[in-house]
N, C-alpha and C positions, 0 to 999 in steps of 0.2 A: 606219395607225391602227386599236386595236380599237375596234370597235362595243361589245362587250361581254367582259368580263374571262370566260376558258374557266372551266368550273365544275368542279369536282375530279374527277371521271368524266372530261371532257375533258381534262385534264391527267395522268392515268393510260395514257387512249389516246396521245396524243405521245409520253409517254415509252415505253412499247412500243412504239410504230412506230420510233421512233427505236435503238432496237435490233437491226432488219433492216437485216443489214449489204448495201452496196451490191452488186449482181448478182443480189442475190435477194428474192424476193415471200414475203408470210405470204397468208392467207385473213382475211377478217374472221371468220370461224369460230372457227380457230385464236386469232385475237387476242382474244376472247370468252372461251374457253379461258383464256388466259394472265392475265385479268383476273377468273375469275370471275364473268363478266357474266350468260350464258344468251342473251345476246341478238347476233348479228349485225348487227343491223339498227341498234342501239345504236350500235355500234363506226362504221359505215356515216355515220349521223346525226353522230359526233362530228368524223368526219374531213372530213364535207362543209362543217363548220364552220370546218378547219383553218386561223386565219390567220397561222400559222408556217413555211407551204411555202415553200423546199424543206426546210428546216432539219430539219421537220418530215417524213419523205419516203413524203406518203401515195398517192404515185404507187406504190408499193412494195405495197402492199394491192391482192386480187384477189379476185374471189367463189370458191367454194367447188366450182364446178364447172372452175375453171381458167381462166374468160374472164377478159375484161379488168376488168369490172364497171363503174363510173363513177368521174367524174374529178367534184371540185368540185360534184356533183352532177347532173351531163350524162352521161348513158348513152352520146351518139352526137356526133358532130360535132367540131367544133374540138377542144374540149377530152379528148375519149377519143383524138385523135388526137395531141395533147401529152403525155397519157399513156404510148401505145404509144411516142412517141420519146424520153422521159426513159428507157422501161425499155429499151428499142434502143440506150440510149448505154450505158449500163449493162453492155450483155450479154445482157438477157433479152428475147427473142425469143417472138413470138407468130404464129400461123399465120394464115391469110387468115381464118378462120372465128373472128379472136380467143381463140383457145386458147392455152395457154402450153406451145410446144416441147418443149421439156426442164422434164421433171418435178423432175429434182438441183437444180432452182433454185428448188424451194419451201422456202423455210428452218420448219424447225421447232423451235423452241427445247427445249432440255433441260426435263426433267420437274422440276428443282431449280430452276427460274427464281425471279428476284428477287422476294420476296413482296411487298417495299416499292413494288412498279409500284402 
């Protein structure tokens, strides 16, 4: 049940997440980018709100220097560790030091992407 109905910013981010195809990660950076936002932190805030997952697959979102970043709003514990195994089932692989292995698995979308996001 939602607490509260996503606010049209919030529903711009879903639908871009929902665009990274399974096996691979964006950057909240990137996804900032694809949105016009300016803001990572933005993108960060909306997805920690996400009450869509997995539908919604903001397990698929990473920070900017390649770690894992946070799940749900947990940097550390259970839930970054739900993280690493949604992207471990996946395919995407992360090193002890939470780094992301293989770099060919950060998707970047085309420069022509959907303006209607």
């Amino acid at each position: 049940m939602l607490l509260r109905k996503p606010t049209d910013f919030e529903q711009r981010v879903y639908k871009a997440v929902q665009g990274v195809p399974v096996g691979r990660v964006v950057t909240y950076a990137i996804l900032a980018d694809i949105l016009d936002c300016r803001s990572a932190q933005a993108i960060g805030q909306a997805l920690r709100r996400n009450p869509f997952a997995p539908a919604v697959p903001c397990h698929r979102v990473i920070r900017t220097d390649l770690s894992l970043g946070g799940y749900f709003g947990a940097v550390a514990g259970k839930q970054l560790e739900k993280k690493r195994a949604l992207l471990l089932a996946e395919g995407v692989e992360f090193d002890q030091q939470g780094l992301l292995v293989d770099r060919r698995k950060l998707y970047r979308p085309n420069a022509g992407c959907d303006p209607s996001i």
